[in-house]
C-alpha positions as CSV (number, residue, x, y, z in Angstrom):
1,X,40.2,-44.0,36.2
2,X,39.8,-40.6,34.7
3,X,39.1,-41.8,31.6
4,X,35.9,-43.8,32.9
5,X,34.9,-40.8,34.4
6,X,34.7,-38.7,31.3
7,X,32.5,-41.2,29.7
8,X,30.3,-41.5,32.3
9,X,29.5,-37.6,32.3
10,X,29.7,-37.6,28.1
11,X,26.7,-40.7,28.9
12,X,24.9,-38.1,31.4
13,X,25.4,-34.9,29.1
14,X,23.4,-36.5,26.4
15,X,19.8,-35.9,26.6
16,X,16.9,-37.4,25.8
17,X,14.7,-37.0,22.7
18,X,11.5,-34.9,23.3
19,X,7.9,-36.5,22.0
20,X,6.4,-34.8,19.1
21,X,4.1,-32.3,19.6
22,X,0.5,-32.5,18.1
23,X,-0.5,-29.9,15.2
24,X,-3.7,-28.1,16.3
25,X,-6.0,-27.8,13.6
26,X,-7.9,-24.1,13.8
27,X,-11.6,-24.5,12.6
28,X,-13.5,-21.9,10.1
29,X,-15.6,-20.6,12.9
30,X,-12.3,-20.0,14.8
31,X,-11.0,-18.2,11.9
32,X,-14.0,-16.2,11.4
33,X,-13.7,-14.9,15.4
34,X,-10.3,-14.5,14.8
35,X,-10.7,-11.9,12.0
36,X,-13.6,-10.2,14.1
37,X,-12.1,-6.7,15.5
38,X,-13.0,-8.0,19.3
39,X,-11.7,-10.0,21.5
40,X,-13.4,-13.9,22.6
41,X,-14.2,-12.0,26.2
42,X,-15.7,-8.6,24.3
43,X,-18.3,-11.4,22.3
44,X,-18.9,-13.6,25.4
45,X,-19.8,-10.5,27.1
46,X,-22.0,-9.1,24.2
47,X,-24.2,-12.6,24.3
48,X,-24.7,-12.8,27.9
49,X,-26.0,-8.9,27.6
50,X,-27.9,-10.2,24.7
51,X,-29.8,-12.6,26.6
52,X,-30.4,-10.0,29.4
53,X,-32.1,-8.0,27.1
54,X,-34.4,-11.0,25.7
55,X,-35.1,-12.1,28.9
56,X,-36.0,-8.8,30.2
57,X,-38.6,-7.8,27.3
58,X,-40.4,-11.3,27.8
59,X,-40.9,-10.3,31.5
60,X,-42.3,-6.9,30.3
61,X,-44.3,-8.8,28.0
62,X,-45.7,-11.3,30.3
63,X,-46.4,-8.3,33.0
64,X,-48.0,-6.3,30.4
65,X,-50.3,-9.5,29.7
66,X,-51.3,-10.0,33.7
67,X,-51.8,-6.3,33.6
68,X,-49.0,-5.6,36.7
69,X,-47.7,-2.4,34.4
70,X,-51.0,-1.0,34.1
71,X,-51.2,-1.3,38.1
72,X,-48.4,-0.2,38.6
73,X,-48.4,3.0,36.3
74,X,-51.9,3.8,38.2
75,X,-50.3,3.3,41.7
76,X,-47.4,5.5,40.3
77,X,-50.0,8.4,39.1
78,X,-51.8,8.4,42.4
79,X,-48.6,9.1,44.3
80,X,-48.1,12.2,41.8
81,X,-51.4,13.4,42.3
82,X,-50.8,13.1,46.3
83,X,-47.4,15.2,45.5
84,X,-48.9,18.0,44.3
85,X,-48.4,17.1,40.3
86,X,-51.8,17.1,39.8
87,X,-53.7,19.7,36.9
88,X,-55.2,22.5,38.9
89,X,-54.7,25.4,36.4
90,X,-55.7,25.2,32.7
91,X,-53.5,27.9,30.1
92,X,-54.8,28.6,27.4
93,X,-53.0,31.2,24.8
94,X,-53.5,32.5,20.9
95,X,-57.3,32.4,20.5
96,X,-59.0,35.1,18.8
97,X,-61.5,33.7,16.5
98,X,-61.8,29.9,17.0
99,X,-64.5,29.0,19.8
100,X,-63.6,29.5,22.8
101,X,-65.8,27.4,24.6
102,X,-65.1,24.1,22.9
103,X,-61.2,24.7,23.3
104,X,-62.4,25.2,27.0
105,X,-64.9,22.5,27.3
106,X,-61.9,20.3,26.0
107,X,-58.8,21.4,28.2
108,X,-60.6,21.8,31.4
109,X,-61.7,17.8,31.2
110,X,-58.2,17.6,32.0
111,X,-58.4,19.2,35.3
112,X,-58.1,17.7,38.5
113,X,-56.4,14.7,36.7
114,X,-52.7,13.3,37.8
115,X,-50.1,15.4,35.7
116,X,-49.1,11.6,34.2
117,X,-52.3,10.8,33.3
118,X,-53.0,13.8,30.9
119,X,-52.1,12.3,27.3
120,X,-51.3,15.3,26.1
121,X,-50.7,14.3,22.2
122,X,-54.3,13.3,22.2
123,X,-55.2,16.4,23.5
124,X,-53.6,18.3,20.3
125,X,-54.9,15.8,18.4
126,X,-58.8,17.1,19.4
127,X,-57.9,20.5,19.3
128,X,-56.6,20.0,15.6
129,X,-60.3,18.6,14.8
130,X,-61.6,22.8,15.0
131,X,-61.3,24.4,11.6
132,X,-59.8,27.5,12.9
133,X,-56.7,25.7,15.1
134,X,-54.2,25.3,12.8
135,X,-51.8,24.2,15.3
136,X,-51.8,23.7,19.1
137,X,-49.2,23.1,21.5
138,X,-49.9,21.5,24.7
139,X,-47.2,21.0,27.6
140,X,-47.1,20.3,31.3
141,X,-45.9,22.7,33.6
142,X,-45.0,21.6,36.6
143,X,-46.3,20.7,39.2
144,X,-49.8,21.8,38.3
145,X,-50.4,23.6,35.2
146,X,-51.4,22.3,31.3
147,X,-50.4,24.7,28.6
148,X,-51.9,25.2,25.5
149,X,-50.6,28.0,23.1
150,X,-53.3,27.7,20.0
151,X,-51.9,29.1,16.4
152,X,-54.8,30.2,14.3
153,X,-55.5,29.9,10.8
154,X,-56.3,33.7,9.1
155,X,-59.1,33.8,6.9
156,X,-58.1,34.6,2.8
157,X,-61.7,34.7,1.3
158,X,-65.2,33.3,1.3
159,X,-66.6,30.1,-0.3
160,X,-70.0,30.4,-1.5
161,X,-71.9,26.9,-3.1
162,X,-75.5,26.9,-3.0
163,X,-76.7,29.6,-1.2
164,X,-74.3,29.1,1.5
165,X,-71.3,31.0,2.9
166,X,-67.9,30.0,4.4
167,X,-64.8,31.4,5.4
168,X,-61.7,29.9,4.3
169,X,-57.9,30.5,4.3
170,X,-55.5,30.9,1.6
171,X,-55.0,26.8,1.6
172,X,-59.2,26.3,1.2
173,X,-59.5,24.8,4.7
174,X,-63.3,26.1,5.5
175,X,-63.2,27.7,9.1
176,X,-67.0,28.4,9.6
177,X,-70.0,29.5,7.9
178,X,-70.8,32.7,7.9
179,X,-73.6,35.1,6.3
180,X,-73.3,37.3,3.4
181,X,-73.6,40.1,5.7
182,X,-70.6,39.4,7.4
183,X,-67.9,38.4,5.0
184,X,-66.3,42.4,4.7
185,X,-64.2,42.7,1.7
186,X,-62.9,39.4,1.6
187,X,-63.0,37.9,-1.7
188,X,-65.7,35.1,-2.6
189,X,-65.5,32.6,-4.4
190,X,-68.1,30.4,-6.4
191,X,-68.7,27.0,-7.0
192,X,-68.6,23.7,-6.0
193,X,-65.1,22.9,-4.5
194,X,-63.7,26.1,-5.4
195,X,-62.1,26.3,-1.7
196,X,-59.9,23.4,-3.3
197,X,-58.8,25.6,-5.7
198,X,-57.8,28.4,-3.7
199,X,-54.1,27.7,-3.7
200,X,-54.3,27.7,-7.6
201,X,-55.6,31.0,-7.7
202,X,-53.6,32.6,-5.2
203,X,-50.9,31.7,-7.6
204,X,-52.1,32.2,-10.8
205,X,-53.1,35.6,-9.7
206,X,-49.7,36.3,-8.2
207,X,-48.3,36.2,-12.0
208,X,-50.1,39.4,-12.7
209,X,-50.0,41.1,-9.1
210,X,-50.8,44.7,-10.7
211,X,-54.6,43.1,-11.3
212,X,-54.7,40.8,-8.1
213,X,-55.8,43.8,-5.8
214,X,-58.3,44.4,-8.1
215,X,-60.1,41.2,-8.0
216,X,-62.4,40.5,-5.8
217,X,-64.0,37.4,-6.4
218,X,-64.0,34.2,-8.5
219,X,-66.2,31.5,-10.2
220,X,-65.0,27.9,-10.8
221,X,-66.8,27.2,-14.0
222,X,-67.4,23.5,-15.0
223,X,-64.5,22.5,-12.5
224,X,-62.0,23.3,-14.3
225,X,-61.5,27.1,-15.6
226,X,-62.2,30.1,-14.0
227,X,-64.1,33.8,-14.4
228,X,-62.8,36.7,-12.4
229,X,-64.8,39.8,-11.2
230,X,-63.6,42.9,-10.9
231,X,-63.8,45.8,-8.3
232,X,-65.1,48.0,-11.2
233,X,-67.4,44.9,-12.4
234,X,-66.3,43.8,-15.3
235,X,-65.8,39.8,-15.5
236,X,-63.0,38.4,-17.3
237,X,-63.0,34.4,-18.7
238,X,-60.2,32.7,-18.6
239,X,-59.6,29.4,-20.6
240,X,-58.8,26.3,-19.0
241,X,-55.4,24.8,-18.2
242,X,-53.1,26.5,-15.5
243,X,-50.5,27.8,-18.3
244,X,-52.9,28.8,-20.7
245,X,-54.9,30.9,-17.9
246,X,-51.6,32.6,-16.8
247,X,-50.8,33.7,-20.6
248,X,-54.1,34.7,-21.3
249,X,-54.1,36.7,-17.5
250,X,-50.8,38.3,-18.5
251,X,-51.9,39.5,-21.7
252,X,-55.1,41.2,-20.4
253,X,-53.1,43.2,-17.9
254,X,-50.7,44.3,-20.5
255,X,-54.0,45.3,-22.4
256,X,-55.4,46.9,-19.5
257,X,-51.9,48.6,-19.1
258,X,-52.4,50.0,-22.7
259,X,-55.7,50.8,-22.9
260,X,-57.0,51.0,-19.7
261,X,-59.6,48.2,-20.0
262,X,-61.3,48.3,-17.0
263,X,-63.6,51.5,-15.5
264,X,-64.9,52.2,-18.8
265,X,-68.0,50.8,-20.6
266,X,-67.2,47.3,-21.3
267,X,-68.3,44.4,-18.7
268,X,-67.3,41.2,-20.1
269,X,-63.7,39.9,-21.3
270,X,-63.6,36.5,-22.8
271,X,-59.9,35.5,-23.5
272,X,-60.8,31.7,-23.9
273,X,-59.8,31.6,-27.9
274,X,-56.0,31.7,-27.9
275,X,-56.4,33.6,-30.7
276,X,-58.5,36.7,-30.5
277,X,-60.3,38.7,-27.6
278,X,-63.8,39.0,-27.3
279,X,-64.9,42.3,-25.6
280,X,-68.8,43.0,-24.7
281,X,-70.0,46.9,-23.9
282,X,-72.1,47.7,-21.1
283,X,-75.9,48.4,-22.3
284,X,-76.4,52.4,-23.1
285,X,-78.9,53.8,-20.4
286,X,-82.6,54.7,-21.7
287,X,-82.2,58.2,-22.3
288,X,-84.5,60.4,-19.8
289,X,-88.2,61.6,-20.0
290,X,-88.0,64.8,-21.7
291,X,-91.0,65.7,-19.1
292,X,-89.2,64.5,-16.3
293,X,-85.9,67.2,-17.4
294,X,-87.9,70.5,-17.8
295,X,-89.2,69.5,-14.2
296,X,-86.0,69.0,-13.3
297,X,-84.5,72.2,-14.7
298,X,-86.8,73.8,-13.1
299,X,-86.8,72.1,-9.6
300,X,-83.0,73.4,-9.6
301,X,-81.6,70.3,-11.0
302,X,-78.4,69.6,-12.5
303,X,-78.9,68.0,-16.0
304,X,-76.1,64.7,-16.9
């Protein structure tokens, strides 16, 4: 009896065979997400935020078209207006020169407008039209002021071209015309689009600064070499070619340092052959009347 009962529990204690799982097989683009850095929930959640997006700038898009943001953005700049953020005081800083009224004339067509309805880079952008504005900053204040600080461009010499006369700064930007009369001591230059060579010279004469103060003028000859003047009057030529008038400008003021060139009787300097200097004396002076002396002498004159 006991013996049938140990092989009824060895026939329980055995257990059955288990079915055979099947391989999954992993496809590339499951490998490919799999090596990503981010999890399957990190890219679901980037796509759906991805589609926000799109669908969000189509319904800009398709407002834009029916003209509701325009509406809307006019609605929203009359409310500012009613709050007080509205332009009722025009700034306007740095002008010394440039016109005043058409800076004016400009910034005040500004006023009484809603604060978000004054385009303000536009408004540089005009003011940058005057020759003399070099720069202009313009900012809102609120709730009801525009600010403009202007940065003004300093004149550096006078462009004359036939028979007329402009100021200009050290880049050749012409500011206004002016009349002979009224340029000072700047120095003018001559010639047909000798403002554009302004920078050049400033340079150029920069190499020799013991001569540059005593310059004061300049003659673009032939567009393309130029003649200097002189406060003592003389007039030197200088040969063409940027390197070739720097040697040649150098040299003369070593001369000049030597011999003391200039503020004597000589009125020309031609240093256009490389190889030699070509020097021209000022014209003796018809010696006086004999009559005109004795009278002179004895009017109490001093006699030269």
């Amino acid at each position: 009896m006991a013996t049938t009962s140990r092989k009824a529990s060895t026939k329980r204690s055995v257990k059955a065979p288990r079915p055979r799982q099947k391989v999954r097989q992993i496809s590339v683009l499951d490998r490919v997400f799999q090596a990503l850095p981010f999890s399957e929930e990190d890219i679901q959640r980037a796509a759906t935020w991805l589609i926000i997006a799109a669908m969000t700038v189509l319904a800009f898009a398709a407002a834009q078209w029916a003209g509701l943001t325009t509406a809307a953005y006019l609605q929203y700049s009359d409310l500012a207006a009613r709050a007080g953020f509205q332009v009722e005081r025009v700034e306007v800083t740095g002008m010394e020169r440039v016109d005043q009224l058409k800076v004016y004339d400009l910034v005040l067509a500004e006023k009484d407008r809603a604060m978000p309805l004054v385009d303000i880079d536009k408004v540089r952008a005009d003011l940058l039209q005057y020759g003399w504005i070099q720069d202009a900053r313009v900012s809102r204040r609120l709730p009801d002021t525009l600010a403009v600080e202007i940065v003004e461009r300093k004149p550096a010499a006078v462009w004359q071209r036939d028979g007329k006369y402009s100021l200009i700064d050290a880049e050749g930007n012409v500011l206004e015309n002016v009349k002979l009369g009224e340029v000072g001591d700047l120095p003018v230059l001559n010639g047909a689009d000798a403002n554009r060579q302004a920078v050049a010279l400033n340079e150029l004469l920069d190499k020799a600064s013991a001569l540059k103060s005593q310059v004061t003028g300049a003659s673009w000859i032939g567009n393309r070499r130029w003649d200097l003047k002189f406060k003592s009057g003389e007039t030197l030529a200088l040969p063409e070619g940027e390197k070739a008038a720097a040697e040649a400008l150098l040299n003369f003021a070593r001369m000049d340092g030597i011999h003391r060139l200039l503020g004597r009787d000589l009125i020309h300097f031609d240093l256009r052959d490389p190889e030699r200097a070509y020097f021209r004396k000022a014209p003796k002076a018809a010696p006086a009347n004999a009559g005109s002396e004795t009278s002179s002498a004895k009017n109490g004159g001093t006699q030269a």
